[in-house]
N, C-alpha and C positions, 0 to 999 in steps of 0.2 A: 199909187204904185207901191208895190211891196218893197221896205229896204231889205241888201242883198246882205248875207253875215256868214265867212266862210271862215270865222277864227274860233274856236273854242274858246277864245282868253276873250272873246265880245266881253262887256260889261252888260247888256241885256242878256245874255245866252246863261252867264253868271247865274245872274240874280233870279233868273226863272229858275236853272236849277237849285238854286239856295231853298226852293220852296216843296222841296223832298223833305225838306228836317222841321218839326213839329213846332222847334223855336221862331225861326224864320216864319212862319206861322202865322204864327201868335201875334209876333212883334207889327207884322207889316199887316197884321189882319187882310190876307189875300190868299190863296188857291190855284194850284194848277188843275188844269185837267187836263184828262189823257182821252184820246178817241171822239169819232163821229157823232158815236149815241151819247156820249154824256155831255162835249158842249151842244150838240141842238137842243137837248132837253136842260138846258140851263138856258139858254136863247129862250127857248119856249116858256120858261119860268119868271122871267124878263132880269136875268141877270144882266149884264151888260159886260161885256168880256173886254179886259184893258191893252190884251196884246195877244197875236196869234205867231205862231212860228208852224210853216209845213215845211215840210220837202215834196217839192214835187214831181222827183221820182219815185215816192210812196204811196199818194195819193192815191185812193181809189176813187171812182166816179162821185160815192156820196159825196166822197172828202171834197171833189169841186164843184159839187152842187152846195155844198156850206159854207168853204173859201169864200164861192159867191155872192152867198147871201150876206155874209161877213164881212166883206168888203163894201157894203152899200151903208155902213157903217161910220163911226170914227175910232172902231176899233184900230191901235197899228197893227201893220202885215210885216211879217219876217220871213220870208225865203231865204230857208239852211238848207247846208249840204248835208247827205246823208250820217257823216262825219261827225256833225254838232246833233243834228234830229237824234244820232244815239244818246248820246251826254241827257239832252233833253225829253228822250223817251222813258218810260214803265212798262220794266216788267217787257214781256213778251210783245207787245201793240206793235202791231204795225200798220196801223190809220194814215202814219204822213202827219198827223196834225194834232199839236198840244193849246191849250190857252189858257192864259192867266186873266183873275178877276177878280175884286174883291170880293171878300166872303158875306155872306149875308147874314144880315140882323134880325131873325128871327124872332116873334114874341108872341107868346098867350092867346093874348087875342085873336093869331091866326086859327087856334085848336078851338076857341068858343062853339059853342054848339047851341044854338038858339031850339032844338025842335026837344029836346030830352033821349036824345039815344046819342050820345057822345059812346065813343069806343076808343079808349086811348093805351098806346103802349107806354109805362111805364118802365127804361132800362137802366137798372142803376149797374155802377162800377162795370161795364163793358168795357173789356181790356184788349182785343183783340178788333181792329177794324173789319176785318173780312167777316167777322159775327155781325159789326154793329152793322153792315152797310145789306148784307144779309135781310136782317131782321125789316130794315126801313124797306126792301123792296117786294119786302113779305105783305109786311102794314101795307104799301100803296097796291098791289094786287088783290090782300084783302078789303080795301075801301075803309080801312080806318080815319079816323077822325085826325089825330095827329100822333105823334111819337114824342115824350120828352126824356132825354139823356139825362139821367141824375147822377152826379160825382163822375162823369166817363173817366179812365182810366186810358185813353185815348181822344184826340180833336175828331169831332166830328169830320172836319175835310180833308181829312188824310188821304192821299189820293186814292188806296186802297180801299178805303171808304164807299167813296163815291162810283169805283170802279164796281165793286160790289153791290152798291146798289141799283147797278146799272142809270143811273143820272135821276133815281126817283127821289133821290134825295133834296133835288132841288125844288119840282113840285108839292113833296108831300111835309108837311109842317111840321118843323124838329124843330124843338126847342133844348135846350143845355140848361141846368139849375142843377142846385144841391137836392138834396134826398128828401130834407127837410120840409124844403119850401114844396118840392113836386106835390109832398103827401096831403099839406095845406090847405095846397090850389084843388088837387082831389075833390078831398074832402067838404072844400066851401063851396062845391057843385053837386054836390049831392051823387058822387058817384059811387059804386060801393067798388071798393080794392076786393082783386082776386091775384094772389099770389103763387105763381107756381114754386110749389116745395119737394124736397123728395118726403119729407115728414107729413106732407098735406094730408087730413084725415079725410078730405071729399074728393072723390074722384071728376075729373077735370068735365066730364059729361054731364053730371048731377046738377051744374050750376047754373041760375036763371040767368043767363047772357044777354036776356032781353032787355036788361035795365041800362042805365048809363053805368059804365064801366071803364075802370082800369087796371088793366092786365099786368101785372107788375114781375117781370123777370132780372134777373142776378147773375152778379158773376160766377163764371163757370164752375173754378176752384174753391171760392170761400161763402157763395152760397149770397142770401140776403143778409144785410142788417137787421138789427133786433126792431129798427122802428116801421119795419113791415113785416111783424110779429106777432104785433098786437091784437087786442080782440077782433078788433073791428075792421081788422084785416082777413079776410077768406084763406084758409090757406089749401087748395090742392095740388094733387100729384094727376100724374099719368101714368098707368099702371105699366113697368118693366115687366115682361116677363121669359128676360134673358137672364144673364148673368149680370150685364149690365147697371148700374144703377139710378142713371139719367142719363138722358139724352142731350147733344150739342144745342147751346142757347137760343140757337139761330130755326133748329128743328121742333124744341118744346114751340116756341113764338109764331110756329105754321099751325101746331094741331091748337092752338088757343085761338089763333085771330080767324081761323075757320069756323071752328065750332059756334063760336061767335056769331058771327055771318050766318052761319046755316040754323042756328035758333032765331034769326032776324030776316030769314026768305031771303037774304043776301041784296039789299038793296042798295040804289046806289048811292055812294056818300053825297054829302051834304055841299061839301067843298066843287066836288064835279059838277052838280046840278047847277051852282056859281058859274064855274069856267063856259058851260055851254052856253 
């Protein structure tokens, strides 16, 4: 049975909200989420969620078709009032239902690509969540391989994150590293780096997408580092032909993991052919 919590000063109702701030984060290596669609699609990822809180004058039907399946569980249940579900809520949602889980330990291994057509996003310094979480549910719609965060300028599970990626964050394989190491692991797979630039001398259409690849995009304002510069790095653009002079990080990351796709007949990834 759900315990009942009509205090705002709870010591669980606390410490769920403590996990809004990036620190709280880190420290306790855990995540809230917010909504329907992102914990079932973390359920479905086989996260295991450590505590739920509804209101169940919020609740919409899904929301107790997932209560219920959540309660078959040893997740705990929390029944708040409307009152605390604010304090506890993001942003505009109004699902009725948040939950806390530890974050997941993602690694390498999940992006491996046994057949030779890896297609991986490469994001360094992403500073803005709503880009990053953007981008990851760009990658799972286009059937990429995986996504690795280099240097993020932001935690992957920011709620806002996940919120944006609509919960694809949890199925699709994101791994965090330095810039460094990402360009390494690249390279000791025989992938060839394609760089979006605004200075890129090849237009973003011109390039053999067929190959194993890594699509390497940048933060907004200061652009890539030098160490995706190099020769042996691709560098194109997308031709503007506004005033304009690039596009939001999140929109270059559609017309690349497409284009992509559509010189590969758009098959289905490697990882899904697994899950079925």
């Amino acid at each position: 049975m759900p315990i009942q919590i009509t205090s705002l000063r709870n010591p669980r109702v606390k410490e769920a909200a403590a996990l809004r701030e990036a620190r709280e984060r880190r420290q306790r290596q855990e995540m809230i989420i917010d909504g329907v669609r992102e914990i079932r699609r973390a359920c479905e990822a086989g996260i295991k969620l450590k505590e739920v809180f509804f209101c169940a004058s919020l609740l919409t039907s899904e929301g107790k078709q997932l209560l219920s399946q959540v309660s078959e569980s040893e997740t705990e249940l929390f029944e708040v009032t409307s009152r605390v579900f604010e304090k506890l809520n993001f942003g505009d949602r109004q699902d009725g239902i948040v939950a806390v889980a530890a974050t997941p330990q993602r690694s390498l291994a999940e992006i491996e690509d046994q057949t030779g057509t890896a297609l991986v996003a490469i994001l360094e310094a992403i500073e803005k969540p709503g880009n990053l979480g953007a981008i990851i549910r760009t990658a799972d719609g286009a059937g990429l391989s995986g996504v690795i965060a280099a240097d993020l300028r932001t935690d992957l599970y920011n709620p806002n994150t996940i919120r944006a990626s609509l919960g694809t964050i949890f199925s699709m394989p994101v791994v965090a590293m330095d810039s460094r190491s990402a360009r390494e692991w690249a390279l000791a797979r025989g992938l060839q780096l394609v760089a979006a630039r605004v200075e890129g001398t090849i237009r973003y259409d011109q390039v053999d997408f067929t190959r194993p690849t890594g699509i390497v995009l940048g933060n907004e304002a200061t652009g890539l580092t030098p160490i995706w510069k190099r020769a042996d790095v691709l560098g194109v653009r997308i031709p503007m032909l506004g005033q304009a002079d690039s596009l939001n990080v999140s929109v270059a990351a559609a017309i690349l993991f497409y284009e992509a796709q559509r010189q590969r007949g758009f098959p289905i990834p490697a990882r899904r052919k697994r899950e079925r």
